[in-house]
N, C-alpha and C positions, 0 to 999 in steps of 0.2 A: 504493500500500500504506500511504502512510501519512495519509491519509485520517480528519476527523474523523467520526463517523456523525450525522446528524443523528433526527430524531424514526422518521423510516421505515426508518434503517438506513444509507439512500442515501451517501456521501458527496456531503460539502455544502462543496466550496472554492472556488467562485468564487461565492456569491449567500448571503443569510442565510437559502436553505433553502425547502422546499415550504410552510410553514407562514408563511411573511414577512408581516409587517403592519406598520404605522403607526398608531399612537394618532389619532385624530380627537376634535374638541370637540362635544359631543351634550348640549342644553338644561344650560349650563355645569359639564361632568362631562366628564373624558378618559376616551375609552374606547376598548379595545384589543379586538378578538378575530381569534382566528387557530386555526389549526388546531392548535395543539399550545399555546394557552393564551389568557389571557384577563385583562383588566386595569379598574377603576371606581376614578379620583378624582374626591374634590368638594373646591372649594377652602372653605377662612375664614381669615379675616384674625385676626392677633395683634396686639393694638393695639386703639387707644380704641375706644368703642362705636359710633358716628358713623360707620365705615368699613364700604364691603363691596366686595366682589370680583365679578371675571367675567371667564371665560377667552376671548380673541379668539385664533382663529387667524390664524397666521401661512403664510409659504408654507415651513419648515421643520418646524412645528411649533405649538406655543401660546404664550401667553404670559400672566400675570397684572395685572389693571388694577384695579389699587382708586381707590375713590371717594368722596369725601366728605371735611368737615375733622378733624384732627387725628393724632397720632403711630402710625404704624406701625412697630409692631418686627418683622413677618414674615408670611409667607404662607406657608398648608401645604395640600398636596393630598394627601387621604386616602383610602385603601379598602381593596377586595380585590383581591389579585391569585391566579395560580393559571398553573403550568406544569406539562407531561404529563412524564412520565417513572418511572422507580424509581429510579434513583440517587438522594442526599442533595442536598440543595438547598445551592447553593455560592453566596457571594456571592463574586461580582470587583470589589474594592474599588480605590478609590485615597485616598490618603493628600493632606491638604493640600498639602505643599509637597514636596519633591523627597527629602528624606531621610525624610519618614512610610513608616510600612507600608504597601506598595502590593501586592496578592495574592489570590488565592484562597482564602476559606477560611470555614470553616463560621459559618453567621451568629448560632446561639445564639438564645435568648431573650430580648429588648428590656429595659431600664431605662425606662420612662417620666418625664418631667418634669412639672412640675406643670404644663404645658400641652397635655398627654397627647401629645406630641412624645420620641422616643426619643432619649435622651442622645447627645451627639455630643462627642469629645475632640478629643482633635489636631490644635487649629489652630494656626496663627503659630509660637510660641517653639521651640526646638530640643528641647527636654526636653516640649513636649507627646504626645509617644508614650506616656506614660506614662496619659492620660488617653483615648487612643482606644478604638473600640469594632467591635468586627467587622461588628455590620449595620448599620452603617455607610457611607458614602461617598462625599466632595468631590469634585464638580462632574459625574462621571458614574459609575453604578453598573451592574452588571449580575447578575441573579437568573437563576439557572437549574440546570436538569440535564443530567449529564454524556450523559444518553443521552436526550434529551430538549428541550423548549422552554426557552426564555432569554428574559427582557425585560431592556431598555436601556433608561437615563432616564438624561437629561441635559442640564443647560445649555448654549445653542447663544453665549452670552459673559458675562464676570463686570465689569460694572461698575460697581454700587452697592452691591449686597447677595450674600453670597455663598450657596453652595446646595449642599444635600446629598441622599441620596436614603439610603432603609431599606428595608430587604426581610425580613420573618422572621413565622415563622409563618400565612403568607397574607394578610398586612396588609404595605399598601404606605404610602410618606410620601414625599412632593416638599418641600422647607423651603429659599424663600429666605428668608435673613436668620435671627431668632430666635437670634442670637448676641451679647445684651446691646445695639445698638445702635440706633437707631434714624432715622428721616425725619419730617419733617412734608410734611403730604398737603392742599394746597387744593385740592380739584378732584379732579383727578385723577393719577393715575402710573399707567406702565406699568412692571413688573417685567422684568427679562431674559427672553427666551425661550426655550422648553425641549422638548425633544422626547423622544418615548417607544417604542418600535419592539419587534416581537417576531418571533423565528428562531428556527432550528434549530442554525446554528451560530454560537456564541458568538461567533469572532474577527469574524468577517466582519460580525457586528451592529456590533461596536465600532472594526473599520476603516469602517464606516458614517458610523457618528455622527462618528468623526476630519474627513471628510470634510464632514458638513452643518454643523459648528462652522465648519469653512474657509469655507464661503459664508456666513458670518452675520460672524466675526471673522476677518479676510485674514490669513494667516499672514506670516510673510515669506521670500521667495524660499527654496527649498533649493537649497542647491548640493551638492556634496560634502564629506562628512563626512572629518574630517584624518585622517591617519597622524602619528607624531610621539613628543616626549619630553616629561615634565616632573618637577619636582624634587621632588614631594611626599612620595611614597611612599618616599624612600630618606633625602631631608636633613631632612624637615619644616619647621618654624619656625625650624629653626638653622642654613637652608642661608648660603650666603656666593658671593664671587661667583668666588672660587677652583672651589670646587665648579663653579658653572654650569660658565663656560670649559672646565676641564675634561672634561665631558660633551658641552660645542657641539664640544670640537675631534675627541673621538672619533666622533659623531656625521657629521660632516663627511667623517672617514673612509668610512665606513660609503656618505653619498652616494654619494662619489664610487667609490663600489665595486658602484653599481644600487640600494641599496637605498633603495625609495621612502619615506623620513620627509620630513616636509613641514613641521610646528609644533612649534617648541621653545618649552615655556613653563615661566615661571617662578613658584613658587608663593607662596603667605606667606612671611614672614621677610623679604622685601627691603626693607622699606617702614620710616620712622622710629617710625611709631606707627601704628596706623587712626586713620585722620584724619590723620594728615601723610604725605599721598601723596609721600613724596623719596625719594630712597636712603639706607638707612640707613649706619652706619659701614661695615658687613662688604662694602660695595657702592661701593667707592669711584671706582669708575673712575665711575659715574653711570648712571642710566638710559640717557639719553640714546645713548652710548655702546653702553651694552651693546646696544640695538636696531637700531644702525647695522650693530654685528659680527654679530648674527643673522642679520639680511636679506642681512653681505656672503657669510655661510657657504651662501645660499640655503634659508633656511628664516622661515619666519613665525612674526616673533617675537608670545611669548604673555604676556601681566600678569594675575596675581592682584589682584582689588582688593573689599573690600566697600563698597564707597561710600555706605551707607546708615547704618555704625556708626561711631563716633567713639571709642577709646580718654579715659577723664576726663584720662590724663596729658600727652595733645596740648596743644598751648598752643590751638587754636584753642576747646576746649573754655570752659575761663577768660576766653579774649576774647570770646566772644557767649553769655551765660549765656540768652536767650530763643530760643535755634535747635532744642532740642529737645523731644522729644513727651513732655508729662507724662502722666500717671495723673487720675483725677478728684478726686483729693487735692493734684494741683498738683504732686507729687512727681515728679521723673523718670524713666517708663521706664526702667529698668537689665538689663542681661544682663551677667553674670558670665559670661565667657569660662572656660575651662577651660584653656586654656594662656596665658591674661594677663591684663589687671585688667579693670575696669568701664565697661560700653559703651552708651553712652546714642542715640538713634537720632535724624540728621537732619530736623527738621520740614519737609520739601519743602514745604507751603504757606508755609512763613514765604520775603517777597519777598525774600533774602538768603540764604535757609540753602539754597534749595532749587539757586540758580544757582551756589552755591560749591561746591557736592557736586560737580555737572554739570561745571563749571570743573575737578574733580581730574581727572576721567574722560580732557575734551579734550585736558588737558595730558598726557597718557600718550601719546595717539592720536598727539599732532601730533606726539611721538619718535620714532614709527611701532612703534608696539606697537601689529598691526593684529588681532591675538587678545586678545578680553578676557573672562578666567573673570572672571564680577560673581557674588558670592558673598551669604552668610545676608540675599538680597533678600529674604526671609520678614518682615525686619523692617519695611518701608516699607508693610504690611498689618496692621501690630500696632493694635488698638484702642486709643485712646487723643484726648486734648488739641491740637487743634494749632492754628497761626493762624487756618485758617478749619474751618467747621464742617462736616466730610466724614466717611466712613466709614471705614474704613481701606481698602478697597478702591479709593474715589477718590481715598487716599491713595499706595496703590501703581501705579495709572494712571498720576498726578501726574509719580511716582519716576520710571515707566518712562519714559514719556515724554523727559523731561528726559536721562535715561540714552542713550536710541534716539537721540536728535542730538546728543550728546558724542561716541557710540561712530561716530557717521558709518557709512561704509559698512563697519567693521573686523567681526568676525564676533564674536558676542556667544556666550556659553554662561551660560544662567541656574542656578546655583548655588543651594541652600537655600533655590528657587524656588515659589510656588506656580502649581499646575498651569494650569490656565483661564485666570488671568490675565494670563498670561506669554507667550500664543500673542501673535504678531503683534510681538513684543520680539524674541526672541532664533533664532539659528540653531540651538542645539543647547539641550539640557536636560537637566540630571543626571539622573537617577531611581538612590533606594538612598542609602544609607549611607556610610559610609567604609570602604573595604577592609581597613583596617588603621586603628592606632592611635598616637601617641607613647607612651603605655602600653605597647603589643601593636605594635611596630610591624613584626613580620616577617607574610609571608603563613598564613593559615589556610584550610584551608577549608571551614571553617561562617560564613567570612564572604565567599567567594565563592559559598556556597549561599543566604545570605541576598541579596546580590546578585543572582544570577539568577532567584531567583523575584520579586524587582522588575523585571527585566528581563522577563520572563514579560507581568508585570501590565502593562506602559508601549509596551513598544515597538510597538502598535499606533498611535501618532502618525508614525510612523519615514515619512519622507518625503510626510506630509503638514502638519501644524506645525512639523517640527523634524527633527533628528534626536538619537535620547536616546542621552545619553552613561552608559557602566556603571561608569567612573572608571578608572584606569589600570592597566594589569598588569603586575604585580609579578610575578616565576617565582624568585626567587633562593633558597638555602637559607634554611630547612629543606625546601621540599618537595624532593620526587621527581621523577625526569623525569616520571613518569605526573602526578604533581598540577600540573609546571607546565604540559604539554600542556591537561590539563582546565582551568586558568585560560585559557588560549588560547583555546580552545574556548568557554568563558562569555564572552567579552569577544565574539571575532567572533558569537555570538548572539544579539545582542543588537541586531547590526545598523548599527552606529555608526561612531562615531571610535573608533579603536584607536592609544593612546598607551602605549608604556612609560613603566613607573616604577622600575626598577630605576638604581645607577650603573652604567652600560654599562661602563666599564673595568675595574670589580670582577667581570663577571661571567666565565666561562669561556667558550672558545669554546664547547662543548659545547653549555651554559644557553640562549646567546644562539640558536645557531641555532635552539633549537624558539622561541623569542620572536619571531624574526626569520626568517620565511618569504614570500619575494615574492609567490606565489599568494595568500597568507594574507592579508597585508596589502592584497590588489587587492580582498577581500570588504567590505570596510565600503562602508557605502547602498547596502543591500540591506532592501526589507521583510523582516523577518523573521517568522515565524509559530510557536510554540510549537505545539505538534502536543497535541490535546483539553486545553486549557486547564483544563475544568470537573472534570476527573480528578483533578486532585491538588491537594487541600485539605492548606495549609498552617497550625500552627500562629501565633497571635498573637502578637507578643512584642513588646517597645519598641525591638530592637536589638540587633545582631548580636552583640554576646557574649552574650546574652542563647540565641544560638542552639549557643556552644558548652557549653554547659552543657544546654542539652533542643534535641537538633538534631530538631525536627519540620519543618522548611520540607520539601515537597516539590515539587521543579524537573522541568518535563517533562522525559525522557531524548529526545526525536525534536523539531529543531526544522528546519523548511523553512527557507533563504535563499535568494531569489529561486528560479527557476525549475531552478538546477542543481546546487544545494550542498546539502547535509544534516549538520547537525551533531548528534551524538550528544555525550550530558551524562551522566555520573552523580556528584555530587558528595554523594549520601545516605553514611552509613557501611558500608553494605554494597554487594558486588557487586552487580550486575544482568545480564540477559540481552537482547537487544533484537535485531531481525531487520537486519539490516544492508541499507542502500542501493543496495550496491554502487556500482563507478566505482574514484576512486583516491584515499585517503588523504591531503590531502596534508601532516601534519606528519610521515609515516613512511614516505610514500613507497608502503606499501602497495597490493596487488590485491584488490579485494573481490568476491562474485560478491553480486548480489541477493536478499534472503530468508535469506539465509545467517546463524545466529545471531552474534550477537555478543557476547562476556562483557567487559561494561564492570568492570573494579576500582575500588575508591572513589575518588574524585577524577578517573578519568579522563574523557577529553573527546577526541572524532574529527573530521574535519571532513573530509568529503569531495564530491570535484568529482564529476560522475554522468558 
């Protein structure tokens, strides 16, 4: 029943549908047709006049080869494209890095540049949301209708030039590169390769393409995604190491009483500065220590770290004034932190700056902090100056690299990440915003609706790169039992690690038990499937408070997890009704029969076993 419909009606959940096709390379022109739609790019080079292009296929896909001497700033493959259906045409975008707009939503009518290329915002910086653009989409996109044909373009790995796709109006655009940067070309280069595919049902094209990017770029091992605590959501930057203890000792209770928590981690604030990876005063007993007492409570201890920014007030700062990435004015790179000073970013090519990064990383690990949240890794991709002459993306290879054997076999989670390039790095992957804020730091939920419509858009990687993380759940007053349920509900939909973030001893017995349900907690890695994707076109916005003041995100109410769970969602401002699953309930315990209406209240959230 709850079945998306593909072009004929059919339900389409195990295949991308009676209409499935593959782009092929035809006298150098990608070209797609299929029953329920139809696709023509031709590529040209941006860059000196000397250069041209030709598409060689690949065995996933194609890929771009220019030829000849001189500078190449980008490659664009351009045309018509064209899907069946009457619904509006949805773009399914994803946002550069882990905290961009990633969603469903209506694509609008293009900005052109002066190199008849449609504007593209939201790369790198934290505050680039502010510059994104709906039809729009880094690293893979997907066009289509709700009732109706869909294509998928995407890059099958990112590691020179990065790539975007557009879809609006029946004109389609492929762009690597064309982001102010550029290569020099003797000869020849081949561009990353890219693949193009057309269905019926939207998910399953894009659990597709998760799949043909794995055999191009090896992900790394998934295992199971944690259950667990961490300190963010409740102490922020000001946590101490009173606080921790505190919460490991209740927590430890809590074990040894069945309940499965696995990683207790610790957020910002422990550290002397970014860039002085030590314990700061409020942490006195040491790292060291405190990771000892984790692992003795049985849990896997967890570190916050961005290893990629440097606080100016670190002393390491002053003592190597050539380790960081300038500007083309020679100036440095600077990000203005919002809760502390100015943050200048590691030049990984420099022979010294890059092994000292890597150096803070190892020295955590070898404490045995075998969980490492690595945080605003967005910055190791910022364009810019550095020792050798790379792009920022071979800049953030560099990073990762360097990062992947500090962290050893410890379990990485890419934070402020960008997406494509991050596959084969890390075990797990933010996607979404922060749930809360030092501002705003109690639960909302227009910003666990902004969350799960990220979660909507991402979680199609879920146990094949990664598994994505939806950030940690908060239930504690102000909400309602109904709104903390429905936070429950978004978090296990998403399909992930499911960490509290509340103080567990602050909370009431009451609170905790809907937070803490052992079925509950046995769902995390689980594909998860948002039930017709293409249905609910979401408002753009730069960020979640941005969604409590005009709440448009629209999050599917009907989402499949694995083969026997179903969770229902409504976190819009009004009731809803939705045909019930049936089975059994289990944050209420509840008997459902199948078909049977269901009146979801604002904020609530069901999860049930079939």
């Amino acid at each position: 029943m709850f079945a998306s419909a593909g072009c004929s009606g059919a339900p389409t959940t195990d295949t991308a549908g009676p209409c499935a096709a593959v782009a092929e390379v035809v006298e150098n022109a990608v070209v797609l047709t299929g029953a329920c739609g139809r696709l023509t790019l031709s590529p040209r080079v941006i860059g000196d006049a000397g250069l041209t292009v030709t598409l060689e296929a690949t065995d996933e896909g194609f890929r771009p080869v220019v030829s000849g001497t001189g500078t190449l700033r980008g490659v664009v493959l351009e045309g018509t494209f064209e899907v069946d259906g009457e619904a509006p045409m949805a773009n399914w975008r994803q946002g550069f890095q882990s905290w961009s707009w990633s969603g469903v939503t209506s694509p609008g009518a293009p900005t052109l540049d002066d190199e008849g290329v449609p504007l593209t915002g939201g790369e790198s910086t934290t505050f680039a949301a502010l510059n994104d653009t709906p039809w729009s989409s880094w690293w893979v996109g997907l066009a289509g209708r709700a009732d109706g044909g869909a294509v998928v373009a995407g890059a099958l790995a990112a590691e020179r030039f990065s790539f975007t796709t557009h879809f609006a109006d029946g004109q389609a655009w492929l762009v690597w590169g064309h982001r102010g940067e550029s290569v020099q070309v003797e000869g020849s280069t081949a561009l990353e390769p890219a693949r193009v595919a057309l269905g019926d049902d939207a998910w399953t094209l894009m659990r597709e393409h998760a799949a043909a990017v794995a055999g191009v770029t090896p992900p790394r091992p998934v295992g199971q995604p944690q259950t667990g605590w961490a300190t963010w959501y409740v102490f922020y930057d000001h946590v101490d190491e009173d606080d921790v203890r505190s919460n490991l000792a209740y927590a430890e209770e809590l074990r040894a009483s069945g309940t499965d928590l696995e990683l207790f981690q610790v957020d910002d604030g422990w550290q002397t500065w970014w860039g002085d990876w030590t314990a700061g005063d409020d942490f006195p007993g040491g790292t060291a220590q405190l990771a000892t007492d984790i692992a003795a409570a049985g849990f896997t201890p967890g570190l916050w770290m961005a290893p990629l920014y440097v606080d100016k007030r670190a002393p390491v700062y002053s003592e190597h004034p050539d380790w960081w990435v300038l500007d083309e004015q020679g100036e440095e790179l600077v990000y203005g932190h919002l809760e502390g000073g100015d943050m200048v970013i590691v030049d990984v090519t420099h022979p010294d700056a890059g092994p000292w990064m890597a150096q803070q990383v190892a020295d955590r690990v070898a404490e045995g902090w075998t969980y490492l949240k690595l945080d605003f890794l967005y910055a190791g991709a910022e364009h810019g100056v550095r020792h050798q002459d790379v792009t920022g993306l071979e800049a953030y290879r560099i990073a990762m690299d360097l990062l992947r054997e500090a962290a050893g076999d410890s379990w990485v989670l890419a934070c402020g990440a960008p997406m494509l390039p991050s596959v084969g790095y890390a075990e797990s992957w933010r996607h979404g915003a922060d749930i809360a804020f030092t501002s705003d730091p109690d639960p909302q939920q227009g910003y666990y609706r902004w969350q799960a419509r990220a979660s909507a858009a991402s979680t199609f990687a879920n146990g094949i790169w990664w598994w994505t993380d939806p950030d940690q759940l908060i239930i504690r007053e102000p909400f309602t039992d109904v709104q903390a349920r429905g936070a429950v509900a978004s978090v296990v939909a998403a399909g992930g690690p499911i960490l509290l973030g509340d103080d567990l001893p602050a909370l009431s017995e009451e609170r905790l038990s809907i937070g803490i349900v052992d079925e509950v907690l046995a769902l995390r890695g689980l594909a998860s499937e948002p039930v017709a994707p293409l249905a609910h076109l979401s408002g753009f916005d730069v960020g979640p408070p941005a969604e409590l003041v005009n709440p448009d995100d629209r999050v599917p109410r009907i989402w499949r997890l694995g083969d026997d769970h179903v969770v229902l969602l409504n976190l819009s401002e009004d009731a809803v009704t939705v045909p019930g699953p049936g089975g059994t309930e289990l944050l209420t315990g509840e008997a459902g029969i199948g078909g049977a209406v269901r009146r979801l209240e604002p904020g609530a959230g069901e999860i049930w076993a079939l």
